[in-house]
N, C-alpha and C positions, 0 to 999 in steps of 0.2 A: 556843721553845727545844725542843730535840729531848729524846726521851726518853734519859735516859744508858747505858740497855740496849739501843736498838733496835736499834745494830750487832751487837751481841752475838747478838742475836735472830735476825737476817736473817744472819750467818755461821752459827749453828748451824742455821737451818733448810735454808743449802744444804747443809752437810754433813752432816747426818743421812742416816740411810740410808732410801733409797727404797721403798716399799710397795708391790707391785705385783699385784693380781689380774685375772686372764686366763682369760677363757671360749673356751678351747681348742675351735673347734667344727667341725666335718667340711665346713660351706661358708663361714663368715664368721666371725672371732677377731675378739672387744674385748679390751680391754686399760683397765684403771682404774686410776690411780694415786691415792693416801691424800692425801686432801686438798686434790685435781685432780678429781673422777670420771673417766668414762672420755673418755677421750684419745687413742684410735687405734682402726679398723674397718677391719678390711682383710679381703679372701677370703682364704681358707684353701688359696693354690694357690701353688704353688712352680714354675719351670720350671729344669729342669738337662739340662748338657749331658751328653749320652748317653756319649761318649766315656771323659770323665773325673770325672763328676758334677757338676763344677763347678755352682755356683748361679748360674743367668742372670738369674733376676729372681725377687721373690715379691709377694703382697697384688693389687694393682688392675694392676700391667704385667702380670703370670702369668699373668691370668684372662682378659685380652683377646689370650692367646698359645691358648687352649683351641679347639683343634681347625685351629688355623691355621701351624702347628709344619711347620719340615723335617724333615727325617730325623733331623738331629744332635742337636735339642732335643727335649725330652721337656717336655710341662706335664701337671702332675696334681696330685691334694690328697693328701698324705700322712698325713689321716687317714679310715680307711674304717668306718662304723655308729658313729659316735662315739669309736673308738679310735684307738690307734696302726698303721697300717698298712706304714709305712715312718719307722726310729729316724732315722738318719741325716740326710732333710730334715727331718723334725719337731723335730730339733734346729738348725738349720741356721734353720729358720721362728723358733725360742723365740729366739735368740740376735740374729736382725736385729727382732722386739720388742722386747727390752730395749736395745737397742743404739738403737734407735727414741727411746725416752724417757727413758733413759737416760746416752744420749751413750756412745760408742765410748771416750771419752777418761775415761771415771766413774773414780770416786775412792773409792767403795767399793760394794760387790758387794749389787744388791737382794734383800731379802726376797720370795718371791712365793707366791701361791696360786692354785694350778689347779684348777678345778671339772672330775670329772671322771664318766662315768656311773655309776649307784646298782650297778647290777650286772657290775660289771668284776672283773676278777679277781687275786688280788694280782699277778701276772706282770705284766700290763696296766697296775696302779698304779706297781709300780718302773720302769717305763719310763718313766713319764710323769714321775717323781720323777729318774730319771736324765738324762734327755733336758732336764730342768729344769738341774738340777745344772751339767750340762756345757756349757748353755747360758751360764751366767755367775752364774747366783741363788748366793747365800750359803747359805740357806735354801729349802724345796722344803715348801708346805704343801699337802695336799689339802681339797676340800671335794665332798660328794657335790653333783650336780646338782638335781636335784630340793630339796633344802634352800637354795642358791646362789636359784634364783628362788622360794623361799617367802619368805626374807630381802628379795630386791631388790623382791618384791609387796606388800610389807610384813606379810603374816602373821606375827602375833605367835606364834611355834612354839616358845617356850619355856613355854608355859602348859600346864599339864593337860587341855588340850582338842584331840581332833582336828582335822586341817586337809589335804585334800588337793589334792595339786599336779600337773600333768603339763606339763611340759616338751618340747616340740615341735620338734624342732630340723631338721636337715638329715640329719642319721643317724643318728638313733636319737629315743625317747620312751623317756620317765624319767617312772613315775610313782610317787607315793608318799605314804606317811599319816605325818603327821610331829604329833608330842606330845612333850611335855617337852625340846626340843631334841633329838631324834632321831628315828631312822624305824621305825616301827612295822612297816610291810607295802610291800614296794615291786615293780616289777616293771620290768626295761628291753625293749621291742619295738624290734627294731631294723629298726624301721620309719618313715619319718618322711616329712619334705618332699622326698628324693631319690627314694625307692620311689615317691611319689606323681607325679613327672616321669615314673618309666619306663614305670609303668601307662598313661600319655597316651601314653608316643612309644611304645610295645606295639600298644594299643589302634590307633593309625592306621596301624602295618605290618599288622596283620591285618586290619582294615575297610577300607582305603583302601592298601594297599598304595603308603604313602610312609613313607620314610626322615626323620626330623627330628632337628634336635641337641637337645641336652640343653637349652640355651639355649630353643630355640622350645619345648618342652614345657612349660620354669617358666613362660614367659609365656602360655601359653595358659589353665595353671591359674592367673594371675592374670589374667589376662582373664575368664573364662570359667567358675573352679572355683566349683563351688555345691553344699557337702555335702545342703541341705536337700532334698529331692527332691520336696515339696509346694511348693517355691517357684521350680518352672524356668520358663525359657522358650525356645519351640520359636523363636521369633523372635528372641532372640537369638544368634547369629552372629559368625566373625571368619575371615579369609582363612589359612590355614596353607601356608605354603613349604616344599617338601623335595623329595627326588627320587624320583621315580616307580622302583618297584622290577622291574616288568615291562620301562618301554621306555628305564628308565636315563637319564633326562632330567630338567630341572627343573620343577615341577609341582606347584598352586597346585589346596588341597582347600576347601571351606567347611564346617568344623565346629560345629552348635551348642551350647549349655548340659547339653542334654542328653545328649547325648555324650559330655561329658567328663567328666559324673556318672556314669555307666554306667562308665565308664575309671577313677574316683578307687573304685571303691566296695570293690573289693578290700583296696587298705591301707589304705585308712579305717576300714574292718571290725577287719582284724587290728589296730589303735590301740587299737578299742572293747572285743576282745577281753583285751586287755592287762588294762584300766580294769576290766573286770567280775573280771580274776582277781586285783588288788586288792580289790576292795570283797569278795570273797570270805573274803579272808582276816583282814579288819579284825576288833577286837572291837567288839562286838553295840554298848559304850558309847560308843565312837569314831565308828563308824558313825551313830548319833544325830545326832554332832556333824557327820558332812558332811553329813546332808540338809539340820538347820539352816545351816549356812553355804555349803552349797554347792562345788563343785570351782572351783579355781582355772586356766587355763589360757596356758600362756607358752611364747616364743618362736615364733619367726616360724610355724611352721606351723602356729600355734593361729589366725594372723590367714585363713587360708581361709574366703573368706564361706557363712558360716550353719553353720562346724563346731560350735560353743557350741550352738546349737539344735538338729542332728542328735543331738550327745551326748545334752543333755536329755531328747530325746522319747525315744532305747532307752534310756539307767540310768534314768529315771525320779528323776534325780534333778539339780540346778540347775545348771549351769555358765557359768561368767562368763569373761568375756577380761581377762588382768590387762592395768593401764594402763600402758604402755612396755613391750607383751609381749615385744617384740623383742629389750631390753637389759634383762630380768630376771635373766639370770642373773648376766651382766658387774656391777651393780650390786649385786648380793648377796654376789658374791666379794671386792667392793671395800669393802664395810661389814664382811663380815666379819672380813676382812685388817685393818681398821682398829679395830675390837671383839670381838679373840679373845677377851678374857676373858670376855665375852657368849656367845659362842658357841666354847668352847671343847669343847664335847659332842661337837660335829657335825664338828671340824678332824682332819684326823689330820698328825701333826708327822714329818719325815723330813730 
């Protein structure tokens, strides 16, 4: 015999209203919904038509239009160092997300929370708040980034004890010392997994004078990237495609390990830079607490092999790769959407 409330049950949970936290990120947006986790991954690239704006396509068709476009179409990511770069499809982007989980046809207007970087500025927050709004959300909650993957890492950051996090994304690094459910000392570089591509495709116009796309450069740093520099090898190798700049033709370089640590070492630097002008400004009792516990590091550009180990050996102090670095922040946004009144310190309501 059935339970006498479980229609009851099952009508109010479709119509309840939807929870939606979204890791808004400069090359790849998740998307988690309350009581689902996350539920969509899509690039963060939009393509419209030049003409009229019109939206041609966005997510995984936009991305495989990047650099292969007519005249009339235009593809690109509407957001640039972690922000807003262009209002218009970054609303156009928020609205075929929700529209995504949603459903086009919804029946009432989602709650959502955007993580967004520590050091933005409120100009940059209402945008992101408006571009939300107008997207279709009822509700437009903020959460800073850095807190989003101390949550999704599971650092317990509501205790009186320090805990620091850096966030490694596609445009920008967010790092920051977080105690009693807030942030003590943070710093944004907006330098990240994109800067670290054009150091590689730089580096081979000026050594090897070939042209490469953006594309061939990520894959080369993940072929090929080794922050450790105690740990290369001159024998490992990989064939890089592009066009020769002198005779304007196609033209096929052999790059090794080496190289492409010589290439990465510039924004790697300016990341470790960041990192030291945190632990600068931490207090003397906090700092205690990260050498015992060590730095925590998330999102995809913390996954560069032997970054954790280059960190450790300049701060002189422990860093560890969080587990599911990739979708830390997407899952921090999504617990905390789901447990504000846990973490109501660190939310800001709009």
């Amino acid at each position: 015999m059935k339970h006498p409330f479980s229609f009851l049950e099952k009508l109010s949970s479709r119509f309840s209203r939807p929870r939606l936290g979204i890791d808004l990120g400069t090359v790849n947006s998740l998307v988690s919904v309350v009581g689902q986790g996350i539920v969509l991954n899509e690039p963060t690239v939009v393509a419209v038509s030049v003409d009229d704006r019109r939206v041609v396509a966005i997510g995984h068709e936009a991305k495989a239009m990047l650099g292969r476009t007519p005249d009339h179409i235009m593809a690109s990511r509407p957001l640039r160092d972690g922000v807003i770069a262009d209002y218009a499809i970054t609303r156009a982007l928020l609205a075929y997300f929700i529209d995504r989980v949603c459903g086009q046809s919804r029946f009432l207007r989602p709650d959502v929370m955007i993580c967004v970087p520590v050091g933005v500025t409120s100009v940059e927050r209402r945008a992101v708040v408006d571009a939300t709004l107008s997207a279709g959300a009822r509700h437009a909650y903020l959460i800073d980034e850095p807190v989003a993957a101390a949550i999704g890492a599971a650092v317990p950051i509501g205790e009186a004890s320090g805990s620091m996090i850096i966030d490694i994304g596609g445009g920008s690094s967010e790092i920051a010392v977080i105690s009693l459910g807030g942030v003590v000392a943070h710093h944004s570089v907006r330098v990240a997994g994109n800067k670290i591509d054009d150091a590689i495709a730089r580096y081979l116009r000026r050594k090897h004078n070939l042209l490469v796309s953006d594309r061939m450069a990520e894959l080369l740093k993940i072929q090929l990237g080794n922050a450790d520099d105690k740990a290369l090898s001159k024998e490992k190798t990989t064939a890089v495609r592009g066009r020769d700049l002198v005779e304007g033709l196609p033209a096929t370089v052999t790059i090794s390990e080496v190289e492409v640590n010589e290439a990465m070492q510039e924004p790697i630097r300016a990341i470790l830079s960041g990192m030291k002008k945190v632990l600068e400004t931490t207090p003397p009792e906090l700092s205690s607490d990260i050498i015992d516990k060590g730095i925590i590091m998330s999102g995809g550009g913390s996954l560069l092999k032997n970054l954790d180990v280059f960190f450790t050996h300049e701060l002189g102090v422990p860093c560890h790769v969080a587990e599911n670095a990739l979708m830390c922040v997407a899952i921090g946004t999504g617990m905390a959407m789901e447990s504000m009144h846990a973490y109501q310190k660190s939310i800001r309501r709009r």
